[in-house]
C-alpha positions as CSV (number, residue, x, y, z in Angstrom):
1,X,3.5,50.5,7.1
2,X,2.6,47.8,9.3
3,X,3.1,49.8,12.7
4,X,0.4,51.9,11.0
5,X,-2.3,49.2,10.0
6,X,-1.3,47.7,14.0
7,X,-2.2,51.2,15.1
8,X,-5.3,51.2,12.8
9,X,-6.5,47.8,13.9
10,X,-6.1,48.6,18.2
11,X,-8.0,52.0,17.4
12,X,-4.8,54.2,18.1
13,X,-5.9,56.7,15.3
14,X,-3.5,59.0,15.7
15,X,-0.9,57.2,15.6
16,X,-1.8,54.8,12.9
17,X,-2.1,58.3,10.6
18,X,1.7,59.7,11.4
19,X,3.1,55.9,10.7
20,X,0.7,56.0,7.5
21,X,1.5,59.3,6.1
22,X,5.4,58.9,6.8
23,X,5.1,55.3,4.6
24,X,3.1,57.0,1.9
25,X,5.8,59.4,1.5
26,X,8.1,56.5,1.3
27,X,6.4,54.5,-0.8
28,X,3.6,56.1,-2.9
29,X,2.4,53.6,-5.3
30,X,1.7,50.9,-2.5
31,X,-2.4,50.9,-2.8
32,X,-2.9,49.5,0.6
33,X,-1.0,51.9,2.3
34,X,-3.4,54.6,0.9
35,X,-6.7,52.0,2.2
36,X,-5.7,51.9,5.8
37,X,-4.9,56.0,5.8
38,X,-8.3,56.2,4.1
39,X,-9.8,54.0,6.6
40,X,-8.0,56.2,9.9
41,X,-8.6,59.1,8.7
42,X,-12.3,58.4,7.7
43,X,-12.6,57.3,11.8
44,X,-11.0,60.4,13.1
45,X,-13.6,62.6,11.3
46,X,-10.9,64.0,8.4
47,X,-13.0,64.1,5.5
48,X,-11.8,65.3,2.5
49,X,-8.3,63.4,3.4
50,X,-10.1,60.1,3.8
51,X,-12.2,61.0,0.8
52,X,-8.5,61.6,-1.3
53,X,-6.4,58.5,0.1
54,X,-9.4,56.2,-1.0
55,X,-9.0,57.8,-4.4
56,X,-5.7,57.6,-4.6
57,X,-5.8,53.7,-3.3
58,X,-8.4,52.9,-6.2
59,X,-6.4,55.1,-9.0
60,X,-3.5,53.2,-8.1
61,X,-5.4,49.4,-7.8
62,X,-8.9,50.2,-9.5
63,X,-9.4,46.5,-9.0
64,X,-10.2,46.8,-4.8
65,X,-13.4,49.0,-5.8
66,X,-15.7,47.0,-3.6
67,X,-15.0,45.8,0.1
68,X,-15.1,42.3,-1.3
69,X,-12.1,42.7,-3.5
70,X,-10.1,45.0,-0.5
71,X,-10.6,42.0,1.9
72,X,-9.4,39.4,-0.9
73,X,-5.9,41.8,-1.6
74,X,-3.8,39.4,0.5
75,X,-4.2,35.8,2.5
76,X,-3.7,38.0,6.2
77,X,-7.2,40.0,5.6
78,X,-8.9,36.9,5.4
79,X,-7.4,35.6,8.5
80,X,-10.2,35.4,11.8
81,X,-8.1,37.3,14.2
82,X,-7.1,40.0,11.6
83,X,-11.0,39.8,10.5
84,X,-12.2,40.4,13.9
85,X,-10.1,43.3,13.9
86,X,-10.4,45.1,10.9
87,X,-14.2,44.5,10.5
88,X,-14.3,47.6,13.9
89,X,-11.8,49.9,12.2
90,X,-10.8,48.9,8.8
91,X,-13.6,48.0,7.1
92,X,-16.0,50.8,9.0
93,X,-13.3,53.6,8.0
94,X,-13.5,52.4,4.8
95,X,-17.2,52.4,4.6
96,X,-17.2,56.1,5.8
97,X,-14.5,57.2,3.7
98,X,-16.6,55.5,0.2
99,X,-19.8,56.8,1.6
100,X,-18.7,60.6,2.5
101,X,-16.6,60.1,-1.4
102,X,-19.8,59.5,-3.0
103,X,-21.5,62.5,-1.3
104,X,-24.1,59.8,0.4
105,X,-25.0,58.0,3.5
């Protein structure tokens, strides 16, 4: 898991999906896990996967339905260095994969 959100946050997009996908088969029910795959695959252009991990990371944590309550799931997402980071992948991955889930934008 976290080779694949350190992957995610430098941009390495296909790497950050293989680490992502090999911890959501270890570990389904982890929420986050199924964010950051949302949020890579949403930047590589993988639709309908990006559109299914978000939906499984809400089904499993309907609580982190808003960008607001994501960033607010741990004290590390609110650091500035993570922040920095995460606001050019992360948080635009996950914009694309809510947006393209929605049918809009």
């Amino acid at each position: 898991m976290v080779a694949g959100a350190g992957h995610l946050l430098l941009s390495h997009l296909d790497e950050a999906i293989d680490f992502l996908i090999k911890a959501r088969a270890a570990n389904p029910q982890i929420f986050y896990i199924h964010l950051d795959l949302a949020a890579a695959m949403a930047l590589k252009g993988y639709r309908d996967d990006a559109q299914a991990a978000l939906a499984e990371a809400i089904r499993l944590r309907p609580a982190i339905n808003s960008m607001a309550r994501q960033r607010a799931r741990s004290a590390y997402t609110n650091n500035p260095a993570y922040r920095a980071l995460a606001e050019k992948t992360v948080d635009v991955g996950l914009r694309l994969a809510e947006c393209r889930r929605n049918s809009g934008c």
